[in-house]
N, C-alpha and C positions, 0 to 999 in steps of 0.2 A: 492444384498448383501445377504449373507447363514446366516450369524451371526454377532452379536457385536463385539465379534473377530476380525472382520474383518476393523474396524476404528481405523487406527494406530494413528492417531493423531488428536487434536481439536485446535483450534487458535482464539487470540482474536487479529485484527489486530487495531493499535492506530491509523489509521487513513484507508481513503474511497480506496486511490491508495496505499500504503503500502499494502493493506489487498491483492486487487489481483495481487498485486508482488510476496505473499506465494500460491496463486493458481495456478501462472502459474510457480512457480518452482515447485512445487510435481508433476503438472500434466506432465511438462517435465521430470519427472524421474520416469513417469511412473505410480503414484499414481495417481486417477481421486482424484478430491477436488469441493466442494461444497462451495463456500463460501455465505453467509447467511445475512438479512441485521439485522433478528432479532434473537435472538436463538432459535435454531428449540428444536421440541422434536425425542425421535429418533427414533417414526411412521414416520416424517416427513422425516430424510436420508432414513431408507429400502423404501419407499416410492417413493424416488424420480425419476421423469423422466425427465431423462439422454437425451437431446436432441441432444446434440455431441457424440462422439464416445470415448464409456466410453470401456477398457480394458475389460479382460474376469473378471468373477465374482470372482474366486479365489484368486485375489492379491485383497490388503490393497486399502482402501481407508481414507480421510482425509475433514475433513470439518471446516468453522471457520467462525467468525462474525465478519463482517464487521465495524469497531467503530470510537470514537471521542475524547478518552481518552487524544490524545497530545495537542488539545487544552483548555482542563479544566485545573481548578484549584483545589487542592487536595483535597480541599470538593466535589465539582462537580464529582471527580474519585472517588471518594468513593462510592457516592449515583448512579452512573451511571454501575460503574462493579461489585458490589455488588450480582444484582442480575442477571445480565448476568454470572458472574462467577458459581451463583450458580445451573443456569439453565444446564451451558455447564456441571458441574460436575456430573449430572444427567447421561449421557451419558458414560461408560467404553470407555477409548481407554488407549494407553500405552505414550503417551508424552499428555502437554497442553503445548504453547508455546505462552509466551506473546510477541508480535512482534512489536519492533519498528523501527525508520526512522534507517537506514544505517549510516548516521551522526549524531545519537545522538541527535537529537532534544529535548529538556525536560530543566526543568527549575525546583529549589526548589520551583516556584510560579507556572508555567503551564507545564503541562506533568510529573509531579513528578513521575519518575520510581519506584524508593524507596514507596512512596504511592500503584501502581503498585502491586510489588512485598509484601506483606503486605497485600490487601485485597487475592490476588491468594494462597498466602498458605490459608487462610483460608478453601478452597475448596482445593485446590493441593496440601497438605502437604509435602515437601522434606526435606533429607538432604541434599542437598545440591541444586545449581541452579546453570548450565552450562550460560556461556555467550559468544555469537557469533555473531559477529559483521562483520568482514572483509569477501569478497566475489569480489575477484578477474574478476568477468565475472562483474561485476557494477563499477571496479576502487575503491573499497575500501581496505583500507588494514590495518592490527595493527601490530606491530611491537614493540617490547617491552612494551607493552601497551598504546601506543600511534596511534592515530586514522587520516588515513590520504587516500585523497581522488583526485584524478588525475581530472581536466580539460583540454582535448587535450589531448597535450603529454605533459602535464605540473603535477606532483605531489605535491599538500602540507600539511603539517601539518593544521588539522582543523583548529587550533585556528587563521592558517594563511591564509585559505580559503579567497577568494576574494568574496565568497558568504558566508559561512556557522557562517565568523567571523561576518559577519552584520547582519543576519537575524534579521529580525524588531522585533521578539517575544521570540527567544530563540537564543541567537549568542553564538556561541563555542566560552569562552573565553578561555579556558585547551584543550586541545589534549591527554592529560594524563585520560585513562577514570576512573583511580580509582581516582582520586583525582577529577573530572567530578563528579562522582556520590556520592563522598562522601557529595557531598553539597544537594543530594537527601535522606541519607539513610546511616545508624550505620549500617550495614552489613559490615561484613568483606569479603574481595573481595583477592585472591589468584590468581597471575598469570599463569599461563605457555606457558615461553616464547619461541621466536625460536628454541634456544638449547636444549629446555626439551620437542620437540615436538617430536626427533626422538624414543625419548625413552617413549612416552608418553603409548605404550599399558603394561609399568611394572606400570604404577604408577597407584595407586587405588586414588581415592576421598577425602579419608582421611588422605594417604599419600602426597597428593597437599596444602589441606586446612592447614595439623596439628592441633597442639593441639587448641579446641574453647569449650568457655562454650556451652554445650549442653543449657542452657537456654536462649543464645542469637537466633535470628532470622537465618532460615537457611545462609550459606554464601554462598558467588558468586564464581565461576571458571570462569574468563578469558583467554579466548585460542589467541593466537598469531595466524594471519593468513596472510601469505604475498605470498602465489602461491597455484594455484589450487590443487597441491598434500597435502596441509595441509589436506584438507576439509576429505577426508576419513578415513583418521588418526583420527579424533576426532567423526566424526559419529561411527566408529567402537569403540571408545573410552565411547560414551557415551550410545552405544547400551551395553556393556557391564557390566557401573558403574553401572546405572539406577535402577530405580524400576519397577515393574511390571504393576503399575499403574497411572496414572496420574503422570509422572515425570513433574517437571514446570522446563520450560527452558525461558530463555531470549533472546533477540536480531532480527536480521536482516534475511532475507530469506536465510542467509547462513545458520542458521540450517536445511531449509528444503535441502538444496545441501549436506548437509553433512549426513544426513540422508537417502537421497535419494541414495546415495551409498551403504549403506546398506539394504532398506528395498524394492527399486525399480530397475527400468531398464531406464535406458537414451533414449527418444523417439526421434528420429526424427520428422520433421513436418510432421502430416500425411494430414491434409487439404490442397490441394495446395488454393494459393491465385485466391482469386473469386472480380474483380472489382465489385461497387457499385454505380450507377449514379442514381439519386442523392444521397450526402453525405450530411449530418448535421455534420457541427461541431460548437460547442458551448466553448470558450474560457475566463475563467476568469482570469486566471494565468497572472503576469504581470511582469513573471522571463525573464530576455533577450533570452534563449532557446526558450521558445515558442512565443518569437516574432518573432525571426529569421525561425521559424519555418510557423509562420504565412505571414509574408514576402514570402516566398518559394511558398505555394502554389497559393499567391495574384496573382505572376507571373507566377502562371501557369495555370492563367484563373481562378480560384475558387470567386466565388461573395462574397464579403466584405462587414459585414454590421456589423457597429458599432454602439454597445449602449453604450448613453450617459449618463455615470452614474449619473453626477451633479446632472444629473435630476430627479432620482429615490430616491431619499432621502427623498419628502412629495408624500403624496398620490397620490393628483391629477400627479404630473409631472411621477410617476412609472406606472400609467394607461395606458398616454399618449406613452410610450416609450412602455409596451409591445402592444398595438395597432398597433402603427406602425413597430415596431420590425418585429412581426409578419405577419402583412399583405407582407412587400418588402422580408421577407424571403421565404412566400409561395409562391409568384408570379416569384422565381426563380426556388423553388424547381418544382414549377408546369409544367417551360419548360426545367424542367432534368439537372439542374446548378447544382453542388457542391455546398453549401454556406455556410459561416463562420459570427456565431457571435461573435464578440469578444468586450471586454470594455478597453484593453490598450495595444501598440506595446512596451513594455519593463522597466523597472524601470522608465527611462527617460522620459515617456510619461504625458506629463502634465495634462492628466488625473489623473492619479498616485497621480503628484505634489501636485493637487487641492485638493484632498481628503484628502492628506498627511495633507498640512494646513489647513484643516476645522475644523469649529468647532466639535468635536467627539461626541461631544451629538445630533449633528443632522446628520450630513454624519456618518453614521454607516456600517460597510464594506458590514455586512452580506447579508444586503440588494439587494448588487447587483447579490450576488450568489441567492440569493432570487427570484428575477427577470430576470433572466438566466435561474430557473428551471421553472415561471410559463411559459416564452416566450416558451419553448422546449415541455412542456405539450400542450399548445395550439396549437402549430407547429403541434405535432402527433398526436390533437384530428381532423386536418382536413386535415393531407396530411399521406399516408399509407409509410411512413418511415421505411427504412430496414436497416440503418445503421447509428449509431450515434455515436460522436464521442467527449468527453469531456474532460479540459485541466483545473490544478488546482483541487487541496484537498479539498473546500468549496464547490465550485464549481459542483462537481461531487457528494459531498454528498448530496447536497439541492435537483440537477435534480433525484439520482437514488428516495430518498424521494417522489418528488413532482411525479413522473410516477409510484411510488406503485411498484415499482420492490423487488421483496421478495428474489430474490439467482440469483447467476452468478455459470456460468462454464466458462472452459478454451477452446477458438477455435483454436487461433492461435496466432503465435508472430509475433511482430512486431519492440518490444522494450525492453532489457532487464525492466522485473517490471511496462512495460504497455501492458499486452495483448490483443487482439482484444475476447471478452467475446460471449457468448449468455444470453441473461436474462431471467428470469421467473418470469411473474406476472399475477396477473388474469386480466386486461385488454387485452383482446384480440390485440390491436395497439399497446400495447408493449410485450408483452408472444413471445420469439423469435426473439426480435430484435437484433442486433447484435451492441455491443457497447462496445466502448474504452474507458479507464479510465485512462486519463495520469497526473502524479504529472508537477509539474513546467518543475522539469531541467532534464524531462525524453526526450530519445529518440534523433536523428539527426538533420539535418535540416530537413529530407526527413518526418519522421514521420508520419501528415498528411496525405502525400502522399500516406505511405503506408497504412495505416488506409485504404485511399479510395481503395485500390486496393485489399486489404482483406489478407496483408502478406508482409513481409520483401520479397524486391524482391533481395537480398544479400541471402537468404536462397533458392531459385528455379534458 
């Protein structure tokens, strides 16, 4: 990197696989992106080696920090991005985009947007704050304001999601996202909806909002997005409203696509996929996607070995399970097996059940992402692991934690919003390992599969 200039955007992403959903969209459109687990200073970007195949030095590049924000509670976001916010603002670039889940996960108790939005002006001062949610290549999409999201070939209304209306912490009960977010936050929120998208590069910012007390909090632009041709229309739209510095944007890695038409080039894959035997994968998610998904590779030979969370709950039985966790996983990996940890094949998994009815002062979830990241650290302090592969947002946060990993880049895809990574940390057994970061209800059945192959074999 020649200059500061040259950092077109910083991102705080609210959760561990959200975060590298916005690194491997810039990085497919061209931008290289650094995503970070703590905030760096920015010796540390011109600094940084690039162990993938980072562009020529003269285009933009983009960095952002990795976080935890959607599952606090509004005290907890406050004291937690505070001073992350204040760190990233150290840093010149021309957008700060706070990023969250594609369906809106956030609650006025957990993931308070609104909260959010509120410590970020304090460091990103705007008038105004774009919001972009819908992203066609994920099956999202808004539509008069209204937020809905495809399983299969089936499309629903969130608040009629067959997952997103249960979710055990944050259930869409509106689909309607201003009246969603007005249970987060007195911001006034401005549509523009399908019809006023063709005409959207006459309308300025303030002809959207209208008339607002200049002494309320800046207000929200909601963009309507239901086909891929919206996405440039509004990147162009907000390359143009913007400020020169630190604009604060909101939503889903559909601002990086929309951006990314403007400030990048659409990359094809340029790593072709490279298999890996042995693969680690490590499974906490206990969404039916990645059971079906774990199913898949069960049958395709991959070594199966389940922990028994029950048991991790007092000291003594969490010792006991990563002991042997660990021993039956290395004595696979040692004769070049694929092998899979995992702790539940799907909602339904009476694992699930049992912990569902336990007492919550003693079965505590955290725990078992807990014991998931010590088993993977142990695994890679005595077997030289090249490829690892993690399933589930707690999950992935505990292991990149527990192995000291300090930044990801982008290698390859596999999954829209689960890339296959490289990591960097000073432990030599992880510096360079190659690792995958998948939310619950990401990716095919195939998924794993291609993890282990090193690339969507649908893309070669």
């Amino acid at each position: 990197m020649k200059d500061k200039k040259d950092i077109l955007l910083s991102f705080y992403g609210d959760d561990f696989t959200g975060s590298s959903d916005v690194m491997e969209s810039l990085s497919l459109m061209g931008i290289p992106t650094i995503l970070f687990i703590d905030p760096p200073t920015l010796a540390a970007i011109e600094n940084f080696n690039w162990k993938g195949e980072k562009t020529e030095e003269k285009g933009p590049i983009a960095f952002g920090v990795a976080g935890i924000a959607r599952s606090l509670t509004p005290k907890e976001m406050t004291d937690e991005l505070d001073p992350i916010f204040g760190a990233i603002s150290e840093i010149p670039t021309n957008y700060f985009h706070y990023k969250i889940c594609s369906t809106l996960d956030s609650a006025p108790d957990i993931g308070n947007i609104g909260t959010a939005l509120d410590v970020a002006e304090k460091y990103f001062p705007s008038s105004f704050i774009p919001l972009l949610l819908g992203l066609p290549l994920l099956n999202r999409f808004v539509a008069f304001g209204n937020l809905f999201a495809r399983i299969g070939d089936e499309t629903f209304r969130l608040d009629r999601h067959p997952v997103m209306s249960r979710h055990p912490v944050t259930p869409m009960m509106e689909s309607d996202i201003r009246r969603h977010l007005a249970y987060q936050m007195t911001r006034k929120i401005s549509l523009v909806d399908f019809f006023a998208l063709d005409n959207i590069a006459e309308k300025s910012a303030q002809g959207i909002i209208g008339n607002k007390d200049n002494s309320n909090p800046a207000p929200v632009i909601l963009f309507d997005t239901l086909e891929d041709k919206h996405l440039p229309k509004i990147g162009q739209w907000i390359h143009k409203n913007s400020q020169s510095k630190h604009q604060l944007l909101l939503g889903s890695s559909a601002i990086e696509y929309a951006l990314g038409t403007v400030y990048g080039m659409p990359q094809t894959q340029k790593n072709l996929p490279h298999a890996v035997s042995p693969t680690l994968i490590v499974a906490g998610s206990c969404s039916q996607t990645t059971a079906d998904q774990l199913n898949h590779v069960s049958e395709l030979g991959y070594e199966m070995v389940r922990l028994l969370v029950d048991q991790v709950f007092d000291d003594e039985g969490q010792a006991e399970q990563i002991r042997k966790t660990v021993t039956i996983c290395l004595n696979h990996l040692l004769l070049g097996r694929n092998t899979v940890v995992f702790s539940a094949l799907g909602p339904s998994d009476p694992a699930v059940q049992n912990i569902l009815n336990a007492d919550q002062t003693k079965a505590q979830p955290h725990r078992i992402a807990a014991t998931q990241a010590i088993i993977t650290k142990k695994i890679i302090e005595e077997f030289p692991l090249k490829r690892l592969v993690t399933a589930g947002g707690d999950t992935s946060g505990y292991i990149i934690k527990e192995l000291g990993i300090t930044a990801l880049e982008f290698k390859n895809e596999l999954a829209p919003g689960a890339p296959l990574c490289i990591a960097h940390a000073e432990h030599k057994g992880t510096d360079g390992l190659d690792i995958a970061i998948k939310g619950g209800q990401n990716g095919t059945v195939r998924y794993f599969e291609f993890a282990q192959m090193g690339g969507s074999l649908q893309k070669v």
